[in-house]
LONUMI-218612 format. One line per 5 residues: their letters; for each residue x, y, z negated of N, C-alpha, C. Coordinates in steps of 0.02 Angstrom, whole numbers, plus 50000, padded with zeros to 5 digits. Layout:
a) X,Y,Z,X,Y,Z,X,Y,Z ~ ...
# end
This chain:
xxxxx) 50042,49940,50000,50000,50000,50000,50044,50062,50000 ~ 50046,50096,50058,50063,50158,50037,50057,50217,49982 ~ 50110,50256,49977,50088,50311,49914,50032,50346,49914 ~ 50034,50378,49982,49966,50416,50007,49910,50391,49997 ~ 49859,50338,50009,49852,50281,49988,49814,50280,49931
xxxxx) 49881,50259,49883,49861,50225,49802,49850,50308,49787 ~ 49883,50362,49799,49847,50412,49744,49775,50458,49789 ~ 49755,50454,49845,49718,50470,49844,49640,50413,49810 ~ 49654,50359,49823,49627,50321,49782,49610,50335,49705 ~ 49667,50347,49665,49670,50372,49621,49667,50443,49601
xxxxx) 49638,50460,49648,49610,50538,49641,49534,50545,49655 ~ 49513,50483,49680,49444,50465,49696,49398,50452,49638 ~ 49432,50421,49604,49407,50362,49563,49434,50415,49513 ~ 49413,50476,49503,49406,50526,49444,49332,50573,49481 ~ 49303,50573,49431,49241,50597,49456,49227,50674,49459
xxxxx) 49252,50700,49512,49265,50766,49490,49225,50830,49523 ~ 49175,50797,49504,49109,50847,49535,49124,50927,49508 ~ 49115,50970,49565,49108,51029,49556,49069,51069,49471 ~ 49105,51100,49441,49184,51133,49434,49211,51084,49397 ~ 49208,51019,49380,49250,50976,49340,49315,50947,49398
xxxxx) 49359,50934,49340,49423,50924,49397,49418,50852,49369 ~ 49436,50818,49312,49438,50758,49289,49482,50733,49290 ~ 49535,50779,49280,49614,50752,49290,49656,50746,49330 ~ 49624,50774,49393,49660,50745,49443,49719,50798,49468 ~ 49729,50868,49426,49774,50897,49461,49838,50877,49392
xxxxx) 49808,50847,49341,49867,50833,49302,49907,50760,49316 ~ 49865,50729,49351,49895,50667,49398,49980,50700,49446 ~ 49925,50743,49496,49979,50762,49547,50030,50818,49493 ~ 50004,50848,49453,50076,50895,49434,50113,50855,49383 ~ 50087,50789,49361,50160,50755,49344,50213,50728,49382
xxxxx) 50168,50722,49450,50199,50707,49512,50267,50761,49539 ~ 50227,50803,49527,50257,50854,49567,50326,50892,49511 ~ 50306,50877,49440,50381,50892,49396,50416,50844,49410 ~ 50389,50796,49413,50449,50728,49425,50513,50736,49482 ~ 50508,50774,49547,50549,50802,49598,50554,50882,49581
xxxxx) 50560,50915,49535,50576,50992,49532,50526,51048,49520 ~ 50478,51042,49526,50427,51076,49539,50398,51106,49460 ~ 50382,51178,49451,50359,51190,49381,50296,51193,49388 ~ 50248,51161,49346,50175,51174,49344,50163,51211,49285 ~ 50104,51248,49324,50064,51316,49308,50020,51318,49287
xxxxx) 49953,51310,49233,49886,51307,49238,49858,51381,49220 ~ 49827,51399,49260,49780,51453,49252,49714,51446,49270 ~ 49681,51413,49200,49623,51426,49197,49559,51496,49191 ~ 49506,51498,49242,49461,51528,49220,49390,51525,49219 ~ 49362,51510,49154,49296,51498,49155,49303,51428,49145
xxxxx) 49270,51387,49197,49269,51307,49176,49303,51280,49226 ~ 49341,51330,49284,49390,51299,49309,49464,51280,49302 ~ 49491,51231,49334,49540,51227,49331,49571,51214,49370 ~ 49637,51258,49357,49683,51277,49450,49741,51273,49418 ~ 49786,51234,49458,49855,51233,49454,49915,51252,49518
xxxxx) 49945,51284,49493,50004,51320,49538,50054,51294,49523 ~ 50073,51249,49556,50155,51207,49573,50192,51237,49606 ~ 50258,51247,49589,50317,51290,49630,50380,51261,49599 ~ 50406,51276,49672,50465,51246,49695,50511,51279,49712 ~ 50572,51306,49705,50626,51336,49742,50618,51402,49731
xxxxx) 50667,51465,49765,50659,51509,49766,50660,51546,49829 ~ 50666,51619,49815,50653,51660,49894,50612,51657,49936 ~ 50623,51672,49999,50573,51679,50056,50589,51629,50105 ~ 50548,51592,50151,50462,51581,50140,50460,51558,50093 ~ 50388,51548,50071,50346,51513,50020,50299,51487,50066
xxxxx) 50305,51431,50078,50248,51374,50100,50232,51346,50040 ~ 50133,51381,50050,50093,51335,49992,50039,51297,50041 ~ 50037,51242,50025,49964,51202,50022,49927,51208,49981 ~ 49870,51239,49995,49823,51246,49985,49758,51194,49975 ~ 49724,51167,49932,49661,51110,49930,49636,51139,49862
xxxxx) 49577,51098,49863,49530,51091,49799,49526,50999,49770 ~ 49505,50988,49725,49505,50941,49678,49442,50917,49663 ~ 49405,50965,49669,49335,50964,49668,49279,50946,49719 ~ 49228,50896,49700,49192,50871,49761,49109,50879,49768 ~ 49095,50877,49814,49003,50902,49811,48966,50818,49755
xxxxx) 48904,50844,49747,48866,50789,49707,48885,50726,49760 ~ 48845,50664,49730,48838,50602,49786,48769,50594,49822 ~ 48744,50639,49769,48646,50606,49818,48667,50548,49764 ~ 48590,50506,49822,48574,50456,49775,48618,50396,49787 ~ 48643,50355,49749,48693,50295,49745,48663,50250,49788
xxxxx) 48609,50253,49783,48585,50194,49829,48615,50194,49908 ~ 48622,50268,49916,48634,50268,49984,48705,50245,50026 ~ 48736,50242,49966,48819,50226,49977,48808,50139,49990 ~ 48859,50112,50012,48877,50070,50040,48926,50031,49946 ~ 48971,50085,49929,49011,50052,49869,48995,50127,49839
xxxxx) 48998,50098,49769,48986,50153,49709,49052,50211,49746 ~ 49036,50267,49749,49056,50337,49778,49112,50333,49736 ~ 49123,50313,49679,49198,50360,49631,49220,50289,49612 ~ 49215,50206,49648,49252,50174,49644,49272,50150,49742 ~ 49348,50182,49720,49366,50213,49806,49373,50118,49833
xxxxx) 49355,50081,49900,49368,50043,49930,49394,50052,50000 ~ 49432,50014,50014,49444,50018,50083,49441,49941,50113 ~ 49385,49952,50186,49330,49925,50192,49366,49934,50289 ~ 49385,49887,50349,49364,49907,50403,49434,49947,50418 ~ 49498,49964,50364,49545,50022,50413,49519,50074,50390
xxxxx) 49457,50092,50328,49423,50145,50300,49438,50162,50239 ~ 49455,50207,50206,49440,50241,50138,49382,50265,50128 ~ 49321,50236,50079,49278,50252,50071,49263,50266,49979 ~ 49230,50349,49988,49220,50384,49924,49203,50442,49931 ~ 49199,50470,49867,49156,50521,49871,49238,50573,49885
xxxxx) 49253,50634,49931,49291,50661,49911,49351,50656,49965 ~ 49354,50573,50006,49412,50531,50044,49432,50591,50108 ~ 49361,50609,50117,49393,50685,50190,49390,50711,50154 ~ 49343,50768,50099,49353,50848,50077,49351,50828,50019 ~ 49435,50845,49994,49497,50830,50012,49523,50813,49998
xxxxx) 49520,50751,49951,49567,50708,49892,49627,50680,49965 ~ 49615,50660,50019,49652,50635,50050,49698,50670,50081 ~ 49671,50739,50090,49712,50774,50112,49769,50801,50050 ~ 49731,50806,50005,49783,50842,49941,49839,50768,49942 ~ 49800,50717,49939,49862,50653,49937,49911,50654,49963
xxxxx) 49874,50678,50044,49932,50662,50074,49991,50736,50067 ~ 49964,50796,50057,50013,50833,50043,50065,50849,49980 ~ 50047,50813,49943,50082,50797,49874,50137,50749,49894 ~ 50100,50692,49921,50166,50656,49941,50233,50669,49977 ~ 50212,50714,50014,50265,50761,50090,50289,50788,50051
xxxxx) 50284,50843,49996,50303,50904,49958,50353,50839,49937 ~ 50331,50784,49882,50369,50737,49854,50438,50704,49888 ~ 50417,50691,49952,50459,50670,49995,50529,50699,50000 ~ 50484,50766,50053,50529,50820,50077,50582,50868,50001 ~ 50548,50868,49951,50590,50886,49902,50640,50834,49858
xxxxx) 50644,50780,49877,50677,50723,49860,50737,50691,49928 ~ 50724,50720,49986,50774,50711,50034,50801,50772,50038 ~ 50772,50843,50023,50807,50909,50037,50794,50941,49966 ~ 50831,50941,49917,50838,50970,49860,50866,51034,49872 ~ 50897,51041,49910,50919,51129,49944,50906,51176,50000
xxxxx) 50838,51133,49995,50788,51176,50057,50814,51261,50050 ~ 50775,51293,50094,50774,51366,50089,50712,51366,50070 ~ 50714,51443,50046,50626,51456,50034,50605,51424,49984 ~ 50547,51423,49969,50507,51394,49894,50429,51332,49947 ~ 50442,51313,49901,50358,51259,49918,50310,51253,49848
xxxxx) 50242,51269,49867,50183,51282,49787,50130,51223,49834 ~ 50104,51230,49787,50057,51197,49789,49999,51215,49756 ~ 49959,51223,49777,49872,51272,49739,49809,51239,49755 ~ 49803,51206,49692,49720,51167,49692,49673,51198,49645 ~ 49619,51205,49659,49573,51230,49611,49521,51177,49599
xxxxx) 49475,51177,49561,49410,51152,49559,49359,51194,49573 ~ 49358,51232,49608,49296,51285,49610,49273,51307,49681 ~ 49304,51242,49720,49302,51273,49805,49232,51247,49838 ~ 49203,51197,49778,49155,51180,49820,49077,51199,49765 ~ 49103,51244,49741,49055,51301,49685,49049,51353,49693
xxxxx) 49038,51403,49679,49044,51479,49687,49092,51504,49696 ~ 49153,51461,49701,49223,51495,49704,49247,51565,49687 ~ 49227,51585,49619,49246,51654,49578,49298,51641,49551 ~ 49314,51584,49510,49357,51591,49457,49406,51522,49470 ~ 49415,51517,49553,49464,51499,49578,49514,51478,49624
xxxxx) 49549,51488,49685,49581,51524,49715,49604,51600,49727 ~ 49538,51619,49729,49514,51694,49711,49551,51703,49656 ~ 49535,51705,49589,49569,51731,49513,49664,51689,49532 ~ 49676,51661,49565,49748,51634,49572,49774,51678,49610 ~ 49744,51693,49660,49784,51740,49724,49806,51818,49709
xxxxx) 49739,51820,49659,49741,51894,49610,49808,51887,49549 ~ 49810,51846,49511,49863,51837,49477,49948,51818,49500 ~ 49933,51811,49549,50002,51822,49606,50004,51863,49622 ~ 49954,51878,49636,50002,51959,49668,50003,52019,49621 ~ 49961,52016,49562,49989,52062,49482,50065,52064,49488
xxxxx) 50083,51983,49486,50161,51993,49482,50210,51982,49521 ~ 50185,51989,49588,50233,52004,49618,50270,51953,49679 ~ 50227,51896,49680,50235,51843,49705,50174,51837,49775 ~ 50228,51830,49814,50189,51840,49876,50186,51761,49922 ~ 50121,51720,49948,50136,51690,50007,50139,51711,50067
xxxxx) 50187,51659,50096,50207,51685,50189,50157,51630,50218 ~ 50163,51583,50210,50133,51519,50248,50096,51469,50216 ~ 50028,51474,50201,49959,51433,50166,49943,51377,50227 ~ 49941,51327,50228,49907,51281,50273,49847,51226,50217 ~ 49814,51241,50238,49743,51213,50184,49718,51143,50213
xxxxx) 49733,51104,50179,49704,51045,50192,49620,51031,50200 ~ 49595,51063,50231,49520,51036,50254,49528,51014,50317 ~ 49460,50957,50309,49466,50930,50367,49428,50933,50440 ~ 49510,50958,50470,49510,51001,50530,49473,50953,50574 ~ 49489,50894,50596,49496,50868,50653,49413,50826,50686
xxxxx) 49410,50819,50728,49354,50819,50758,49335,50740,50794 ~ 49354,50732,50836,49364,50647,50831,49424,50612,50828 ~ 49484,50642,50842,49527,50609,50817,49570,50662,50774 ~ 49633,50618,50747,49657,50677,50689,49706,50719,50716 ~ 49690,50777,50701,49743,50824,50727,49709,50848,50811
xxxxx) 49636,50834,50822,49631,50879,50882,49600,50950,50881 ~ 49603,50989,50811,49597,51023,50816,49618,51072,50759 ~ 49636,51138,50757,49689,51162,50700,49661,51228,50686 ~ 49628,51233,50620,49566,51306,50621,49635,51363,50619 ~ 49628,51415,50652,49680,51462,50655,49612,51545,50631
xxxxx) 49569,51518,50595,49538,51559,50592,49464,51555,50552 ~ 49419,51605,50510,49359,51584,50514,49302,51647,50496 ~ 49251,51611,50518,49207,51694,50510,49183,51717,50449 ~ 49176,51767,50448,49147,51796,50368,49096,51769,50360 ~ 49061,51765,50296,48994,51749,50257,48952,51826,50241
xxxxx) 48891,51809,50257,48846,51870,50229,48783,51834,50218 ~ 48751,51858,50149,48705,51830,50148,48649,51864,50109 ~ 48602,51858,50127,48538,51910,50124,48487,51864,50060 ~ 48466,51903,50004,48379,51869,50003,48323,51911,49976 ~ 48280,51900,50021,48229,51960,50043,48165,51941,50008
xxxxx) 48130,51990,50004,48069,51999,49965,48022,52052,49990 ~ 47976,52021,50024,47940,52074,50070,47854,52065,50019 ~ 47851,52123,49987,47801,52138,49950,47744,52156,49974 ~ 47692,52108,49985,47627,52128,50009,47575,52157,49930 ~ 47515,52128,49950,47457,52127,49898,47399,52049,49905
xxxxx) 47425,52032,49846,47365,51965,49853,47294,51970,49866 ~ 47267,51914,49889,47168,51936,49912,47164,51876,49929 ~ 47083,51877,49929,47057,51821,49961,47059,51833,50027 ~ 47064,51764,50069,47055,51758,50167,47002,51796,50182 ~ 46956,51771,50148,46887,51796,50166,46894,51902,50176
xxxxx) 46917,51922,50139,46909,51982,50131,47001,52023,50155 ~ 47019,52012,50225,47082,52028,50228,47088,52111,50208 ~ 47029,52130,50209,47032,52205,50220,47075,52239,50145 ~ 47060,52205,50084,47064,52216,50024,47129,52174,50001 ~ 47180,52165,50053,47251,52139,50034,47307,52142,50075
xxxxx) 47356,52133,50082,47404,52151,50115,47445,52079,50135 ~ 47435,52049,50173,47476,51977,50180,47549,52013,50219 ~ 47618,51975,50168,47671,51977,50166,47701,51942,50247 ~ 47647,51877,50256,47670,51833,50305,47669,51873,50363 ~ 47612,51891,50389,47601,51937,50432,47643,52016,50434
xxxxx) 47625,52031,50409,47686,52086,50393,47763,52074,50434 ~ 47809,52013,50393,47853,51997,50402,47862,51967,50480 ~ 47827,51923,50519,47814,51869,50564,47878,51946,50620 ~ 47832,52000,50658,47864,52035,50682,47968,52043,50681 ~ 47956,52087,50618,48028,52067,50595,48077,52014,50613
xxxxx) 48048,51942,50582,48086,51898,50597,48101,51868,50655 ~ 48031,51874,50686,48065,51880,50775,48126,51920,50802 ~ 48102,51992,50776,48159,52010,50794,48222,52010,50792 ~ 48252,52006,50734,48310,51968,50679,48307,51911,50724 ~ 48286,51867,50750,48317,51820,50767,48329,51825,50832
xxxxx) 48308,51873,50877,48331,51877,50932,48386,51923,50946 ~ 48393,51970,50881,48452,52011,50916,48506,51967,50926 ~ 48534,52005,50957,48624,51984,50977,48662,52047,50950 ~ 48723,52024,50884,48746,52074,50846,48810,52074,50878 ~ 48840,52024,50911,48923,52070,50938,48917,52001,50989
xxxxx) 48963,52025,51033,48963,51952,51099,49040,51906,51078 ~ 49084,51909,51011,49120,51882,50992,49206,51898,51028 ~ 49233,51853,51017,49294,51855,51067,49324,51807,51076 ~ 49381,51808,51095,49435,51739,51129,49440,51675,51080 ~ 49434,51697,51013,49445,51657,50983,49376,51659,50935
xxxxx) 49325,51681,50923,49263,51674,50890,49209,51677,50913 ~ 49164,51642,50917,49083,51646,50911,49050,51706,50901 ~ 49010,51702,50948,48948,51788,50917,48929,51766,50846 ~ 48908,51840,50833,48882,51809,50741,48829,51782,50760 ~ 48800,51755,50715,48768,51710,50708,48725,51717,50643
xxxxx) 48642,51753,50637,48606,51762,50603,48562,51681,50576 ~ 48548,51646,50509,48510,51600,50525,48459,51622,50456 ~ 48392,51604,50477,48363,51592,50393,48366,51515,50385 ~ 48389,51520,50306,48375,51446,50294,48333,51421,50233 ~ 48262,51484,50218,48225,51481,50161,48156,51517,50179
xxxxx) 48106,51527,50209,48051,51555,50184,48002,51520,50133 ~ 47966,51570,50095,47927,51529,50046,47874,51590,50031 ~ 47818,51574,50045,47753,51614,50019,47703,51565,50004 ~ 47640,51598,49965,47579,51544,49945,47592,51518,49868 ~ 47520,51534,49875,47489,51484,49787,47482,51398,49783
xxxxx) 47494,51407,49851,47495,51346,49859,47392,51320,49877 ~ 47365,51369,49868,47283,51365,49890,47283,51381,49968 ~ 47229,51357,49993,47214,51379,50088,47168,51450,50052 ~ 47158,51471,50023,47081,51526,50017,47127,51602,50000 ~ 47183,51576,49969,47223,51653,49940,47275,51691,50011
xxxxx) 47268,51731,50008,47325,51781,50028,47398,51806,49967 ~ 47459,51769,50009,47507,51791,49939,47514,51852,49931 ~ 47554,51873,49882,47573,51938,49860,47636,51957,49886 ~ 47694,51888,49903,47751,51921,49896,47775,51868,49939 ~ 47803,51878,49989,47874,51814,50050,47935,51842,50012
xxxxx) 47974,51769,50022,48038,51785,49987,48064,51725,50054 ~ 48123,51750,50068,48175,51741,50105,48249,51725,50110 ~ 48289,51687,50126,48344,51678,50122,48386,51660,50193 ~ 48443,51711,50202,48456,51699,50262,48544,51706,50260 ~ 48593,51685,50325,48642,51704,50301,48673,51726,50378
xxxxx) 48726,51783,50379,48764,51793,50446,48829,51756,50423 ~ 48857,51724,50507,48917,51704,50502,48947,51730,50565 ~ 49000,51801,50534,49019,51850,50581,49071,51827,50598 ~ 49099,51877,50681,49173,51888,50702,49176,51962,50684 ~ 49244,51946,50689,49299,52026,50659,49269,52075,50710
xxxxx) 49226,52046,50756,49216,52124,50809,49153,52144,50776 ~ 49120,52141,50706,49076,52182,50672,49107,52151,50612 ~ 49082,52225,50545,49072,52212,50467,49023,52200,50440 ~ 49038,52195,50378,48952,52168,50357,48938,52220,50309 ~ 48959,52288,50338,48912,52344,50309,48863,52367,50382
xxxxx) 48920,52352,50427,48866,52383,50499,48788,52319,50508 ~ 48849,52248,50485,48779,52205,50498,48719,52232,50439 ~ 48740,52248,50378,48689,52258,50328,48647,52329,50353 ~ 48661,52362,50380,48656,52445,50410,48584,52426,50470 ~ 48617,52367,50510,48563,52366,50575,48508,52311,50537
xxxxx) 48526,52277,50483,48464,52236,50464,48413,52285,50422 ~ 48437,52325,50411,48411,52372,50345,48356,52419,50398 ~ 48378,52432,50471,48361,52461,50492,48289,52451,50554 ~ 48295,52375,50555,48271,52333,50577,48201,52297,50536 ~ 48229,52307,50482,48148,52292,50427,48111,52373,50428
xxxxx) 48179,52423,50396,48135,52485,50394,48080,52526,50474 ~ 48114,52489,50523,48061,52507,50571,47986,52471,50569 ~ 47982,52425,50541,47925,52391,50549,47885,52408,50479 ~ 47910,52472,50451,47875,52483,50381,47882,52405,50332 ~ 47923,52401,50311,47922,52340,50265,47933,52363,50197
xxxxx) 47910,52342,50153,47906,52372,50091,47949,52297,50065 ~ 48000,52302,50030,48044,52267,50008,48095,52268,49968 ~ 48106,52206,49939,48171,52217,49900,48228,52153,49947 ~ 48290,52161,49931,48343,52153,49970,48404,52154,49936 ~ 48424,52092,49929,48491,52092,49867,48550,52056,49918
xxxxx) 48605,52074,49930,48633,52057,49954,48711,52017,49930 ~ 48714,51962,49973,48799,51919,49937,48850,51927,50000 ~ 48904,51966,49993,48965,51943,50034,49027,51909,49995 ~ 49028,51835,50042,49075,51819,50014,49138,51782,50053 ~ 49143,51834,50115,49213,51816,50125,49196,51847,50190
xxxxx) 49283,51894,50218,49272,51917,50292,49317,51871,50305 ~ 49310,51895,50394,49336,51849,50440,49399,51848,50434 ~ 49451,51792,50443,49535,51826,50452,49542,51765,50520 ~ 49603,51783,50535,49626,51750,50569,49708,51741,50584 ~ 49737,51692,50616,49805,51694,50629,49827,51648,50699
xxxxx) 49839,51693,50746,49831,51702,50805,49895,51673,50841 ~ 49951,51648,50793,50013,51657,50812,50052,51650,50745 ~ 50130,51638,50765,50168,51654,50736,50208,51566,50727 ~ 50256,51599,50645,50306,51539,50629,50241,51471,50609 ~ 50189,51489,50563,50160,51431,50544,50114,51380,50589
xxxxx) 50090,51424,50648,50045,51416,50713,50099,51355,50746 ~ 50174,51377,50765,50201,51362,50793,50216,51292,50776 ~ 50249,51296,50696,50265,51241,50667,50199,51171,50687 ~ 50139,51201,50646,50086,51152,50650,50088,51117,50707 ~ 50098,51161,50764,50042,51117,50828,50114,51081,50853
xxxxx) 50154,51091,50846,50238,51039,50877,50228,50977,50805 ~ 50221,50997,50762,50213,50932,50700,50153,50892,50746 ~ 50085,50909,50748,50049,50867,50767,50065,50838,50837 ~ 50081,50864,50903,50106,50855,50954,50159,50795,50948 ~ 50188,50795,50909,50245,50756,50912,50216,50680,50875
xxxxx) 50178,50682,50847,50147,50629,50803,50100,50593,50825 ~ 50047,50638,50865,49978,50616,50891,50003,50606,50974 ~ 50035,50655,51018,50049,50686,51081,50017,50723,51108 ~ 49978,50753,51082,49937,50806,51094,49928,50877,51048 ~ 49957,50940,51083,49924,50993,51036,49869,51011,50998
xxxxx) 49855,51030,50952,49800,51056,50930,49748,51097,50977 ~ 49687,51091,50962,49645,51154,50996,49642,51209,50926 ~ 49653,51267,50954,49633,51287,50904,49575,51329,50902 ~ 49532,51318,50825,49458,51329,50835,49451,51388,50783 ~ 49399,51412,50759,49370,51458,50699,49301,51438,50689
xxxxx) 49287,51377,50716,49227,51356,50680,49215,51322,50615 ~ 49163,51292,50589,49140,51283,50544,49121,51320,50483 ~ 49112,51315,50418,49085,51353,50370,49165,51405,50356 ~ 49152,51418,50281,49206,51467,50245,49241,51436,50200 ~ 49326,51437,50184,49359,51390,50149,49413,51447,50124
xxxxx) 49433,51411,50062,49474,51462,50011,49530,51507,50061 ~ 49544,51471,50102,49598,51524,50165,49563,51613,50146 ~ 49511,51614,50133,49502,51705,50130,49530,51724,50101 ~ 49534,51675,50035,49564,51734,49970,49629,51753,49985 ~ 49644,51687,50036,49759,51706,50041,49761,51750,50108
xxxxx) 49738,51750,50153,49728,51780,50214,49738,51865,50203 ~ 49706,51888,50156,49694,51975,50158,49773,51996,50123 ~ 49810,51943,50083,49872,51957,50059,49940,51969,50108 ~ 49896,51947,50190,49962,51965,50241,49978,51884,50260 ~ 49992,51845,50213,49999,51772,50231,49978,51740,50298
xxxxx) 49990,51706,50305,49987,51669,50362,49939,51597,50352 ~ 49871,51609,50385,49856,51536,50366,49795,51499,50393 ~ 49807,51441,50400,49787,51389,50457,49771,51330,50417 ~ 49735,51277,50454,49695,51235,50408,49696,51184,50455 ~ 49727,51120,50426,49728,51042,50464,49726,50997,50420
xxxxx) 49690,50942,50429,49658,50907,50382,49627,50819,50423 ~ 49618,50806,50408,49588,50733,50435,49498,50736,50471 ~ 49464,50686,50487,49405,50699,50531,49362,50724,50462 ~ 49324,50761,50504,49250,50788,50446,49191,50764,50466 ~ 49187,50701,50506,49113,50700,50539,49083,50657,50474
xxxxx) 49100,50635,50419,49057,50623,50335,49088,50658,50294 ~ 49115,50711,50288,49099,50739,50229,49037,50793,50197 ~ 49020,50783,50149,48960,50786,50085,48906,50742,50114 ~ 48925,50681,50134,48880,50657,50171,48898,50559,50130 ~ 48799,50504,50110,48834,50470,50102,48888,50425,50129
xxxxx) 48943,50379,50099,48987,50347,50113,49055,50388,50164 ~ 49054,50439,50127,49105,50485,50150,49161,50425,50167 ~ 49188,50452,50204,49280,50399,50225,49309,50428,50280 ~ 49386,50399,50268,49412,50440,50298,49477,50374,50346 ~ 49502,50352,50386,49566,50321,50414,49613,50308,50374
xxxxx) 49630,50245,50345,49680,50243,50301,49742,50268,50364 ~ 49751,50239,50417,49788,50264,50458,49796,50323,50459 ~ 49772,50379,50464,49768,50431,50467,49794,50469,50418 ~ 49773,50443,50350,49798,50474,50271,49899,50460,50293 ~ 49909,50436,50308,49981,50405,50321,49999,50449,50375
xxxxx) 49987,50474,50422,49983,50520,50480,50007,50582,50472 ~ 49944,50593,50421,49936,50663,50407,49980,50680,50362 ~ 50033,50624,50308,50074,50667,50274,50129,50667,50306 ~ 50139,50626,50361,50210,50628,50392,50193,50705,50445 ~ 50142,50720,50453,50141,50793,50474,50167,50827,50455
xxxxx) 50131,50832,50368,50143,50891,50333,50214,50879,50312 ~ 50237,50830,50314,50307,50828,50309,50369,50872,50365 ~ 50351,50852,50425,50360,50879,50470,50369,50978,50475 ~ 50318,50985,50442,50294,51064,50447,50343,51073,50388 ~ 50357,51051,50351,50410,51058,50310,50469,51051,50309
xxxxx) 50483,51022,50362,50545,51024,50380,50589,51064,50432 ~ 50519,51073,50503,50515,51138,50527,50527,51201,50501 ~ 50488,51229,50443,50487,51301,50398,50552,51309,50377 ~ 50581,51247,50326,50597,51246,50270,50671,51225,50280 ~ 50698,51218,50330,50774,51171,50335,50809,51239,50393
x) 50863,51266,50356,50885,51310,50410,50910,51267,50481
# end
């Protein structure tokens, strides 16, 4: 059995549902003192995040992951109990095996490797896991990235282990991703009976206009490397739940997922402006939680896609799709950072799994990228 392997296994088989970590970053940072490395804990709130570092000077290549995993649903639906990891078929199967115990595995091991064959690398290598990436993520990456840079400690090169790849591993390398905005609305009518519309104000009706429109605009036509934004609702809810009443109040939930060619004060500006034409009487609370970044180029771009090229034989595509991942918080610091990871077509999904082949793959990558950066 490979290393990669037995500890993502053993990172499985800790149950570490969102914000609980369950041990698993004190697994890898005994790992990681054992070859040089000082571990860090900076806790906040009920998370827990650890900062491993290695070496000194410039670059600082950190990997980036979380520890933390979505619920299971119901057990029934799994194939083998979710947090006792099997491998089944050439499969790792568990809760966690793609996002990202496998990926953190396999980059613990490379860091382990590569700092055990090159003890006089240049540059520094960290390592940064939180438990809070698949929670509200306040009180962690975020509160870490802030406490680095209080004192003074800067990253050059973040590569985040989520999982990038699409049907096979390594065909695709996020060099990018769009901001989050997210809306929830409350369009205040007046309750009544059907019978008597005259003597009430229905919210539904009211709103119906609006949301047509909202869903047909087109807010920016995107660019080379991103998607138009992309408005969705993913909540209406009105009614007493009776056929005879008219409600009082629609409540709404919707979210944009922008490119850098708009903000989400102009997007908040044209939605604001877009209810207020249709007279809407409303309340409107708004969440941003993360703009777009991107990295277009450079030493870490370069490194990645010759590591995978050389392993798989094929370059990366590189994409900016999918959701939002801790890369924001390091991105606005100037850093450099890109995201490759193993297939995602099950993760938070049951009988998540991931290529034992692949877990083995992917650290001789990240090994690679480390040796690229890091070896004059």
């Amino acid at each position: 059995m490979s290393e990669t392997l037995e500890l993502a296994q053993a990172l499985i088989h800790r149950p570490s549902v969102t914000p609980a970590d369950a041990g698993c970053q004190h697994l890898i940072a005994e790992r990681l003192e054992a070859v040089g490395f000082t571990a860090e804990w900076l806790p906040f709130g009920e998370v827990t995040n650890l900062w491993a570092h290695r070496g000194h000077g410039r670059p600082l290549l950190c990997f980036l992951g979380h520890t933390d995993v979505v619920p299971t649903g119901p057990e029934s639906a799994w194939a083998h109990p979710p947090f006792q990891p099997v491998v089944a078929d050439g499969q790792l199967y568990g809760r966690g095996a793609a996002d990202m115990k496998g990926s953190v595995a396999a980059f613990t091991v490379a860091a382990e490797r590569f700092a055990a064959d090159h003890p006089e690398h240049r540059g520094a290598i960290a390592v940064l896991l939180t438990s809070d990436e698949e929670g509200p993520a306040r009180d962690g990456t975020r509160r870490v990235v802030e406490a680095l840079g209080e004192r003074g400690e800067a990253i050059d090169y973040c590569l985040v282990g989520e999982p990038t790849s699409r049907e096979r591993l390594g065909d695709a390398l996020r060099v990018g991703r769009r901001g989050s905005l997210s809306g929830r609305l409350t369009i205040h009518g007046e309750q009544g009976h059907v019978a008597y519309p005259q003597r009430a104000v229905n919210p539904i009706h009211r709103f119906a206009p609006a949301l047509a429109e909202l869903a047909e605009t087109e807010w920016d036509a995107g660019d080379d490397y991103f998607p138009p934004t992309s408005l969705q609702f993913s909540n209406i809810q009105a009614g007493t739940g009776a056929d005879n009443v008219i409600p009082g109040a629609l409540e709404a939930v919707f979210n944009l997922r922008y490119s850098p060619a708009v903000d989400a004060e102009q997007l908040q500006a044209r939605i604001e402006a877009i209810l207020d034409r249709h007279g809407l009487e409303r309340t409107l609370e708004w969440r941003h939680s993360g703009e777009p970044f991107g990295t277009y180029g450079g030493a870490l771009v370069e490194a990645v896609e010759a590591a995978v090229a050389a392993r798989t034989g094929a370059a990366p595509a590189r994409s900016t799709a999918g959701g939002t991942s801790d890369g924001r918080f390091v991105a606005p610091t100037g850093a450099q950072v890109v995201e490759l990871g193993p297939l995602n077509a099950t993760i938070h999904k049951a009988n998540e799994h991931v290529a034992v082949a692949d877990l083995e793959a992917l650290e001789a990558i990240y090994y690679d990228i480390l040796r690229r950066l890091l070896l004059a």
